[in-house]
C-alpha positions as CSV (number, residue, x, y, z in Angstrom):
1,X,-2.9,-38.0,32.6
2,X,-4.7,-40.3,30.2
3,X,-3.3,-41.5,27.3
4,X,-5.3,-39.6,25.2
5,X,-4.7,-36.0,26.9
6,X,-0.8,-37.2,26.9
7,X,-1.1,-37.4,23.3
8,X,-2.9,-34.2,22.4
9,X,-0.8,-32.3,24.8
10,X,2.5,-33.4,22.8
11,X,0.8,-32.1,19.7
12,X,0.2,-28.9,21.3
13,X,3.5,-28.6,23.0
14,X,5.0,-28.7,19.4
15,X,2.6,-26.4,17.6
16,X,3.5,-23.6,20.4
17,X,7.6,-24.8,19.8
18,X,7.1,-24.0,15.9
19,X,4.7,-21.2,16.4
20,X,1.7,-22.8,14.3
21,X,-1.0,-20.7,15.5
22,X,-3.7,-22.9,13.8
23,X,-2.5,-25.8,15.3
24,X,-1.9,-24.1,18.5
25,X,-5.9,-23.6,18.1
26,X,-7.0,-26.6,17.3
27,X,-4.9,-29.1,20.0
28,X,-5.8,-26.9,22.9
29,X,-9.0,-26.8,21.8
30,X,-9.0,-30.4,22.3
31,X,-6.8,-30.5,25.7
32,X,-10.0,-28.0,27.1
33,X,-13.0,-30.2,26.4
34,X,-11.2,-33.2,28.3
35,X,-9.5,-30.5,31.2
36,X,-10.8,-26.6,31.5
37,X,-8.9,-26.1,34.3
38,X,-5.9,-25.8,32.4
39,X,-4.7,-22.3,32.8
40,X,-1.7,-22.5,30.7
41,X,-3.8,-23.5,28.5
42,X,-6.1,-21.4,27.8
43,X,-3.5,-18.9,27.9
44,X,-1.8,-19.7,25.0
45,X,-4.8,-20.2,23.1
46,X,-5.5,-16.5,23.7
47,X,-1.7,-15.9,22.3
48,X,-2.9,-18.1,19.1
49,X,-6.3,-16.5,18.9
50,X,-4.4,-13.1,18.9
51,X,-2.0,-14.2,16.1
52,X,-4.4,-15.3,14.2
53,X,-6.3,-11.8,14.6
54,X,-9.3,-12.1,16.8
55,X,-7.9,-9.8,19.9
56,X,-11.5,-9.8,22.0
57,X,-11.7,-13.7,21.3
58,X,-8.3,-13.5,23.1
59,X,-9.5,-11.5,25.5
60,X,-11.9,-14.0,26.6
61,X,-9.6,-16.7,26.5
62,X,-7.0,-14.8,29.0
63,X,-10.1,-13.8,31.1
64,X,-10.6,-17.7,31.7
65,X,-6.9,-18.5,32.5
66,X,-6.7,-15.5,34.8
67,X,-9.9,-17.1,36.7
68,X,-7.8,-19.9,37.0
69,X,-4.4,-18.1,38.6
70,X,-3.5,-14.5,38.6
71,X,-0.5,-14.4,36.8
72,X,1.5,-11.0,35.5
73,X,1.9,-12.7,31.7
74,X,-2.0,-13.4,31.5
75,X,-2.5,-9.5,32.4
76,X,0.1,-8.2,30.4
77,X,-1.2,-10.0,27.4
78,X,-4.6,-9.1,27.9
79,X,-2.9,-5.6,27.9
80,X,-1.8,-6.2,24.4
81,X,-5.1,-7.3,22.9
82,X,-6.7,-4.2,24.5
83,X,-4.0,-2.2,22.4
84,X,-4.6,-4.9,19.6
85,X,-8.4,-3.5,19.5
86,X,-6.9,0.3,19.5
87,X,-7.8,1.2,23.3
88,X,-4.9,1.8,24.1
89,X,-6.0,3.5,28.1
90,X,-7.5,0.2,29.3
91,X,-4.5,-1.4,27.8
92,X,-2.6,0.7,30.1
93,X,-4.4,-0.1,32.6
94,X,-3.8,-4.0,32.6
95,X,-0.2,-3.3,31.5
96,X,0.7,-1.5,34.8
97,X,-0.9,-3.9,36.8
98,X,1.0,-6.6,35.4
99,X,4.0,-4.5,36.2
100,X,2.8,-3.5,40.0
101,X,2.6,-7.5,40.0
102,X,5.4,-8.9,38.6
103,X,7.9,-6.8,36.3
104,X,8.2,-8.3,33.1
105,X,10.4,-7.5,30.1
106,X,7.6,-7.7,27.4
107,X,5.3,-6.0,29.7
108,X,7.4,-3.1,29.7
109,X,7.9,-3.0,25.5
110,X,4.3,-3.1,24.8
111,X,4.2,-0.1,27.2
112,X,6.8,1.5,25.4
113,X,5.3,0.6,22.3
114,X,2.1,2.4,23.3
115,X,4.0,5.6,24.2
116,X,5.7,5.7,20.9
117,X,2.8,5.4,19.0
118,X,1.1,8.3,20.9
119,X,4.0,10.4,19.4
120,X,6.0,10.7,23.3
121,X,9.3,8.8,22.3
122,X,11.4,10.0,25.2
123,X,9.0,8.0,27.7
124,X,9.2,4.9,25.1
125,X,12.5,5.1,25.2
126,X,12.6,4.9,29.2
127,X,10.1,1.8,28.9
128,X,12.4,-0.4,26.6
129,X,15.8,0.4,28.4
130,X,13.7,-1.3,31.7
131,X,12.7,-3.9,29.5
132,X,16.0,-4.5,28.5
133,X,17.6,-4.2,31.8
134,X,15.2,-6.5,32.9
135,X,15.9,-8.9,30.8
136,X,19.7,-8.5,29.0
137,X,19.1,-10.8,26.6
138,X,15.5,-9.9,25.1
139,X,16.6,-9.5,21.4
140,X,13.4,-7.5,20.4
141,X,13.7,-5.4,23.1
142,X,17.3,-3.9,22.1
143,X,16.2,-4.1,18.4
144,X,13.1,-1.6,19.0
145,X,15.4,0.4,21.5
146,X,17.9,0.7,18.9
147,X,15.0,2.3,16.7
148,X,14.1,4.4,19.1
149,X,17.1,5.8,19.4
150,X,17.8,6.1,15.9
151,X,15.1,8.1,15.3
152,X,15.9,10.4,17.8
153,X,19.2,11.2,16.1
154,X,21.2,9.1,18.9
155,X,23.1,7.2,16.0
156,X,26.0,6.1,18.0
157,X,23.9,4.2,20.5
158,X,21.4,3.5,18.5
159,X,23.2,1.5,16.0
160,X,24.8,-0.7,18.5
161,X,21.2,-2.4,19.8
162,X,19.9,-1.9,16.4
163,X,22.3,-4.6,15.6
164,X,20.2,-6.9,18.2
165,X,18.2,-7.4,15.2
166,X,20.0,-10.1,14.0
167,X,18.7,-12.5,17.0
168,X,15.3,-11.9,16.8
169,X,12.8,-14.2,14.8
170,X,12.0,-11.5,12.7
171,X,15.6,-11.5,10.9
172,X,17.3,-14.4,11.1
173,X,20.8,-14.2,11.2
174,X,22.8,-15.7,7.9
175,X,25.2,-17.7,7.7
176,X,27.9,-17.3,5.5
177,X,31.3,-19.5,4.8
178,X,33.6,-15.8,4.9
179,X,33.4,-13.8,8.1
180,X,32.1,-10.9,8.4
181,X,33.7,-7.5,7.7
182,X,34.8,-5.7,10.7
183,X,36.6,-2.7,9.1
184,X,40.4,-4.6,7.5
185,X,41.8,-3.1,4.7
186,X,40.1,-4.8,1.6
187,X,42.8,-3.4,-1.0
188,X,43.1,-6.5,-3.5
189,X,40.0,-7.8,-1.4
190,X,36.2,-8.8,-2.6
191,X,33.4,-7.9,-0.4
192,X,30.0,-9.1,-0.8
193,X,27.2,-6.3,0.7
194,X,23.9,-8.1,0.8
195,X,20.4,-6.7,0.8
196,X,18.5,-7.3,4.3
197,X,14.1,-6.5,5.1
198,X,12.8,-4.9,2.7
199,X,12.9,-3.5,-1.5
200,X,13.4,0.1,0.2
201,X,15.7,-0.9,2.6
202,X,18.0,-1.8,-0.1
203,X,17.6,1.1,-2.3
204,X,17.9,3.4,0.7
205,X,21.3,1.2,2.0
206,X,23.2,0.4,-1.2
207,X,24.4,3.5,-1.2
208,X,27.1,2.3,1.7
209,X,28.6,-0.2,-0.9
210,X,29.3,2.8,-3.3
211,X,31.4,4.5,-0.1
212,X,32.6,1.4,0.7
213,X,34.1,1.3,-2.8
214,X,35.8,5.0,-2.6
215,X,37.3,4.1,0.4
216,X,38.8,0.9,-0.9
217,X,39.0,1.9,-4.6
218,X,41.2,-1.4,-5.3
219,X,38.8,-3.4,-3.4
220,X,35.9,-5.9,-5.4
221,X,32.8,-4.7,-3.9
222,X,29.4,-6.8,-4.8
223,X,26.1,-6.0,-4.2
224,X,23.1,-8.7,-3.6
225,X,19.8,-7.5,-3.9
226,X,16.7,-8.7,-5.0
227,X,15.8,-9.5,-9.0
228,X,13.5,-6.6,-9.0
229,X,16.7,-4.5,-8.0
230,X,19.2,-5.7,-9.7
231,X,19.0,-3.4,-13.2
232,X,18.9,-0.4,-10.8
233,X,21.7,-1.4,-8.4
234,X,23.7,-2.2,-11.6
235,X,23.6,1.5,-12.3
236,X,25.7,3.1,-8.6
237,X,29.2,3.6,-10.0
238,X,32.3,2.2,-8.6
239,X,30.4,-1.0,-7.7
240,X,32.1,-4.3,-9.7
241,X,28.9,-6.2,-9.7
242,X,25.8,-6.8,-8.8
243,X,24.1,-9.9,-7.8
244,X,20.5,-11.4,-6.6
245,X,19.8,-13.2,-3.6
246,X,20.2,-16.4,-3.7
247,X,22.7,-16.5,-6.8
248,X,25.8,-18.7,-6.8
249,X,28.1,-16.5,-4.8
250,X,32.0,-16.3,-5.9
251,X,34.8,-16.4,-3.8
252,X,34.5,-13.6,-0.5
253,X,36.9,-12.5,1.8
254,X,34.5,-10.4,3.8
255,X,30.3,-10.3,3.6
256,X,28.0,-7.4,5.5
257,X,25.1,-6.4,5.6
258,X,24.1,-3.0,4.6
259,X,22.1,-1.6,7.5
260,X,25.5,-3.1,9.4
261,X,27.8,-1.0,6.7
262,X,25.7,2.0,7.5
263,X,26.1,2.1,11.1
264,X,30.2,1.5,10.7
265,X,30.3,4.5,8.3
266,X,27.7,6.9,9.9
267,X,28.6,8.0,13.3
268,X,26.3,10.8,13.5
269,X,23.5,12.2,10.7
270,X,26.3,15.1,9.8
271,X,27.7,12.0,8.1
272,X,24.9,10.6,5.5
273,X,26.4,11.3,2.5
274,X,23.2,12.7,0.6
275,X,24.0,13.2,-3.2
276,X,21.6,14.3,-6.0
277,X,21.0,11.1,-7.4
278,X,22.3,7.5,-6.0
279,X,21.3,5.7,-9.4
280,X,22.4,7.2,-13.1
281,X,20.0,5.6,-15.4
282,X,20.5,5.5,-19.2
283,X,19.1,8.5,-21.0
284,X,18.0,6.2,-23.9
285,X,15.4,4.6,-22.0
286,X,14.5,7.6,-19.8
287,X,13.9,9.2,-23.1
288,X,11.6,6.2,-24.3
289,X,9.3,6.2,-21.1
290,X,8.9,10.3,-22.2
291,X,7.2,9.1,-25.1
292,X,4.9,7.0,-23.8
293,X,4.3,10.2,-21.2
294,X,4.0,12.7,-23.8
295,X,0.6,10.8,-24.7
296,X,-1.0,11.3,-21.7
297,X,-3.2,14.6,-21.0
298,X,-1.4,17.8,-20.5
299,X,-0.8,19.2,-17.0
300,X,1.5,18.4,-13.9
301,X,2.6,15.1,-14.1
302,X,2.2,13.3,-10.5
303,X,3.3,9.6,-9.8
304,X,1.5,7.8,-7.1
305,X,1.4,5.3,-4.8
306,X,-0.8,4.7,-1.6
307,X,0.0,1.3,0.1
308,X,2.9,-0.7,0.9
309,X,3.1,-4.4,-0.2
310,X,1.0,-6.5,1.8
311,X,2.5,-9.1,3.8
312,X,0.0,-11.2,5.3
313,X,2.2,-14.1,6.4
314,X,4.6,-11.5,8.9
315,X,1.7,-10.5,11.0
316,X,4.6,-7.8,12.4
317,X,5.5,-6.4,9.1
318,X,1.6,-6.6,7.9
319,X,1.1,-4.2,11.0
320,X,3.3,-1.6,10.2
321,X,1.9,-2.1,6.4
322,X,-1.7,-1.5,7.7
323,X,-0.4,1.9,10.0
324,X,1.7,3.2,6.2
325,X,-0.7,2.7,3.8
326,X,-4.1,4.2,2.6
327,X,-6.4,4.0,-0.1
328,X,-6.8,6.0,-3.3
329,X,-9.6,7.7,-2.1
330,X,-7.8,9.2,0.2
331,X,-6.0,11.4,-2.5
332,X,-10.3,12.8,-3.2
333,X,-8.9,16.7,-1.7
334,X,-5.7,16.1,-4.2
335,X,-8.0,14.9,-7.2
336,X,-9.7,18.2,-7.3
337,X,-6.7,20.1,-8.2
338,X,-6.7,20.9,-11.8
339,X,-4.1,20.8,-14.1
340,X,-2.9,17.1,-12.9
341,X,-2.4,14.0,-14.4
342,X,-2.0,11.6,-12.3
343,X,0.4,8.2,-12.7
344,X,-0.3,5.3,-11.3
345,X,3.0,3.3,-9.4
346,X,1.4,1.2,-7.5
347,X,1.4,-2.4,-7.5
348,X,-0.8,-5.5,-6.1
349,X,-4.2,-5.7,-5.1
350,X,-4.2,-2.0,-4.3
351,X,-3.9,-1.2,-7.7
352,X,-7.8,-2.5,-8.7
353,X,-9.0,0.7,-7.1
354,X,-7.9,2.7,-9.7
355,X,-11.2,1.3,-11.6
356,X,-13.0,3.7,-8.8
357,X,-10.4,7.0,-8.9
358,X,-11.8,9.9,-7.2
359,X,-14.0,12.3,-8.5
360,X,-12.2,14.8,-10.9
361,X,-8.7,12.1,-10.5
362,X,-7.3,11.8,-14.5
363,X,-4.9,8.4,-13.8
364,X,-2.8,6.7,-16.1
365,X,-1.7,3.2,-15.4
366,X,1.4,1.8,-17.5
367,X,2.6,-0.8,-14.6
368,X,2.0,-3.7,-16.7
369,X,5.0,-2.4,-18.8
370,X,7.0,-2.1,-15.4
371,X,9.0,-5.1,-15.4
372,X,11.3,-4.0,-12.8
373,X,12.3,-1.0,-10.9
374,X,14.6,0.1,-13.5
375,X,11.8,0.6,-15.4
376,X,9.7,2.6,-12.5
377,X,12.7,4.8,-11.9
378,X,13.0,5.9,-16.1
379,X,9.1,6.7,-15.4
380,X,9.2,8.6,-12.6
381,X,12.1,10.7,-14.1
382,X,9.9,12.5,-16.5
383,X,7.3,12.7,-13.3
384,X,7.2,16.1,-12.3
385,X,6.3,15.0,-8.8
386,X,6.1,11.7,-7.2
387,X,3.8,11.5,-3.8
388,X,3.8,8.0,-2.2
389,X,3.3,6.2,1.2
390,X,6.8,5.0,2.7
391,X,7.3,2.2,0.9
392,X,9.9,1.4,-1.8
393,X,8.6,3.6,-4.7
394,X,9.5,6.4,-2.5
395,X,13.2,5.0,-1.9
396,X,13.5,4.7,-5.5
397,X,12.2,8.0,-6.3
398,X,14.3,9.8,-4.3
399,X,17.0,8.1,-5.2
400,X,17.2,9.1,-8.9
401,X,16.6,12.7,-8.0
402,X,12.7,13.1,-8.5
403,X,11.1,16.0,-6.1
404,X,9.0,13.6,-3.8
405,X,6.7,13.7,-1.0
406,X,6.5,11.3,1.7
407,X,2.7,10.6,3.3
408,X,4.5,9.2,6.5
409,X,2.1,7.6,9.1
410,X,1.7,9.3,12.5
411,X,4.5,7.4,14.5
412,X,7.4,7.3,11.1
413,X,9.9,4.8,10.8
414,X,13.1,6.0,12.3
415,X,14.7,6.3,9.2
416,X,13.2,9.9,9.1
417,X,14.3,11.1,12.0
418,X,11.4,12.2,14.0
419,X,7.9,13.5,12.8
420,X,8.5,17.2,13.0
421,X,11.2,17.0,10.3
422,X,10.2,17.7,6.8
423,X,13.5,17.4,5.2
424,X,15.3,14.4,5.0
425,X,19.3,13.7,5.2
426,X,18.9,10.9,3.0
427,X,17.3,12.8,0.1
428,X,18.0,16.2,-1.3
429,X,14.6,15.9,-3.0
430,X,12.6,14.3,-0.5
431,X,9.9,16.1,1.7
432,X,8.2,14.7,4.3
433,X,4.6,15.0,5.4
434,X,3.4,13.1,8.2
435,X,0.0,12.6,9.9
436,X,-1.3,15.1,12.8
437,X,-2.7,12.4,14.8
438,X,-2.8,8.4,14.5
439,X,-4.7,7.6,11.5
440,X,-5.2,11.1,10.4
441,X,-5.0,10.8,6.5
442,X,-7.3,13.7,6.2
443,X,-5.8,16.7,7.6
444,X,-2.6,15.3,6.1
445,X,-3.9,15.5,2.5
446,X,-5.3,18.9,3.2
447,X,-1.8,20.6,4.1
448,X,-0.6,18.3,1.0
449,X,-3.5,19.6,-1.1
450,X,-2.8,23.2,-0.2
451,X,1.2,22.4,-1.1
452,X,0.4,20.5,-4.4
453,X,-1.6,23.9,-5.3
454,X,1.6,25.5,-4.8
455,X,4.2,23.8,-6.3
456,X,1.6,23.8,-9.3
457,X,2.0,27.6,-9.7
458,X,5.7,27.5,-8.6
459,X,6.1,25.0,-11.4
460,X,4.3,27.1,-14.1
461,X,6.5,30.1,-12.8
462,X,9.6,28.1,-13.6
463,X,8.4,27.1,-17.0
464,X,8.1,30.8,-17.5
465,X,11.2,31.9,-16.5
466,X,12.6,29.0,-18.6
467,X,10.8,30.3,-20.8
468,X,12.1,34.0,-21.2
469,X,15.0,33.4,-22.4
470,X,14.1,31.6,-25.2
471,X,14.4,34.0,-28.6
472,X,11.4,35.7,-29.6
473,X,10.3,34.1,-32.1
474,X,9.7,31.0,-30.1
475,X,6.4,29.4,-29.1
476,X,5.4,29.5,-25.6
């Protein structure tokens, strides 16, 4: 090897190590035009060029190292950027034959990955317990079993790989000078429960450091969240204080996460504790957001929100982002209801297409005044109705009691508990909707179209019972 080739292959060795996708491109880019016979090679710049998006370029690239040797890991990727470029049969097809060759455990999760999205979770579930026996140690394996179970109501299990989360590179694990709580008696003790992935995750979790609390009631139990959170955490009673990530923190006997808390404290679903309302926000400032609402048009008022936050640099989590979210044209079947007037929740570059609402869509947009979610929560409790995408507007929603409607993708996160199930343990108030087939916002906001319709006359059916028993001389 030249001096020249040693040098570029050093630089490529340590753009794979740190996973540098662009560098990855550009050094064996290089390597190529001095060596093309370099299968390794052009494999991983087919793993780069799918990173970076371009799935058929990848394809090409793997079709070259596969000319070069017939590996199982060049067919199983090419398998993945098949799926990558949605067909997910010939995707199949590569996949299995890099299984019939040599069995591999990421072979056998993107197959179960494939099976999961087409709705069949049972045979998903068979596909990551051989990846994981395969390979004991494959972290995202257990972590996307563990998911997989949960949402199949196999909490007990499904906790315990869940956990596996910890040592993957999505969720790195933290390190704290206190150890971490394994169920002592805290009486006299202080506890910190800290925040973990994302805004909704948190709203949805906290509610463990609440129980935690009753359980301990002479224990000091803290809550870190986010600053977006923090007014809105600061209203869960029994909690002694609330703190933001990254914050000083005081002196801990015990840390935890909260998805961690919830699996100690929920052996089954019969034990989701599901009150009314997780947050108690101050009726002063409700009362001030119903002035600003009482301006708006009369009718039903609806909060919405249609995408999720948009998280380009986690090409996992900007996957999942792209599967929940929409657009707000896809509420067109919605915005021909009458008697609506819409709020807009949403956030971000999403929220510029409320310039362009749907034909007949009325919309009001006070998020500028949103400083935090405090503030979103004291608007959506004079909401009548809040419909969003699963994202943390949801979480909150529910959360302080506000009839909501979940728009969940065709394959739901496992937090709901299957797609089948329009209720949710989590949330008295919540209803779920999800998609008929992948991708299928359409028929979903028809059967939510025909529902609005009649929670619209169920509504003005409640006001008229409230109504009648007001005294006669009162206005209607």
């Amino acid at each position: 090897m030249d001096k020249n080739l040693n040098e570029l292959m050093g630089n490529y060795a340590r753009a794979m190590g740190t996973q540098n996708w662009n560098d990855v491109m550009v050094w064996a880019t290089e390597i190529l035009k001095i060596d093309d016979k370099l299968a390794h090679v052009w494999g991983n710049r087919a793993v780069a060029l799918s990173n970076l998006g371009f799935p058929l370029d990848a394809v090409l690239n793997v079709d070259r190292a596969l000319a070069l040797e017939q590996e199982a890991k060049h067919l199983s990727n090419k398998g993945c950027y098949y799926w990558d470029m949605g067909d997910d049969n010939k995707a199949l097809t590569y996949l299995h034959e890099a299984a019939d060759m040599e069995p591999l455990a990421q072979t056998y999760l993107t197959i179960g990955n494939i099976h999961k999205t087409r709705g069949d979770l049972t045979r998903a579930t068979k596909e990551y317990r051989q990846c994981v026996a395969l390979e004991p140690n494959y972290a995202d394996g257990h972590m996307v079993l563990g998911m997989a179970l949960l949402k199949q109501g196999n909490l007990q299990e499904g906790w315990k790989e869940y956990e596996w989360r910890w040592k993957t590179s999505q969720l790195p694990e933290r390190k704290l000078k206190c150890p971490q709580w394994k169920g002592q008696d805290l009486t006299g003790k202080t506890i910190l429960v800290y925040g973990e992935q994302g805004l909704g995750d948190i709203v949805q979790f906290s509610r463990y450091a609440r129980q935690l609390a009753n359980l301990f009631p002479r224990a000091k139990v803290i809550i870190e969240g986010r600053p977006q959170l923090k007014r809105l955490l600061a209203t869960m009673p029994d909690i002694y204080a609330v703190i933001n990530a990254g914050d000083k923190l005081p002196e801990l006997d015990y840390a935890i996460p909260m998805i961690t808390l919830a699996g100690m404290l929920t052996a089954s679903i019969n034990f989701i504790r599901a009150d009314d309302r997780q947050f108690f926000l101050h009726p002063t400032d409700v009362e001030n957001w119903s002035e600003r609402v009482k301006e708006l048009p009369e009718g039903l008022k609806v909060g919405v929100c249609w995408s999720g936050m948009l998280r380009s640099d986690h090409p996992s989590a900007a996957a999942v982002d792209r599967l929940r979210s929409t657009e707000l044209a896809t509420f067109a079947p919605l915005a021909r209801i009458p008697g609506i007037t819409w709020i807009s929740l949403q956030k971000g570059a999403p929220a510029e297409q409320i310039k362009e609402p749907p034909k007949g869509m009325v919309i009001a947009d006070m998020t500028n005044d949103l400083v935090d979610f405090y503030d979103t929560a004291c608007l959506m409790a004079n909401c009548d109705l809040v419909i969003s995408v699963d994202t943390a507007v949801l979480h909150v929603a529910a959360s302080v009691g506000v009839p909501t409607w979940l728009l969940s993708r065709w394959d739901g996160c496992w937090r709901w508990f299957g797609d089948k199930r329009e209720d949710s343990p989590w949330y008295p108030t919540l209803r779920q909707f999800s998609q008929p087939a992948l991708h299928d916002w359409p028929n979903l906001m028809s059967r939510v179209a025909m529902e609005l319709k009649d929670f619209i006359r169920q509504s003005k059916l409640d006001l008229t019972n409230d109504l009648s028993y007001l005294p006669d001389h009162s206005e209607p």
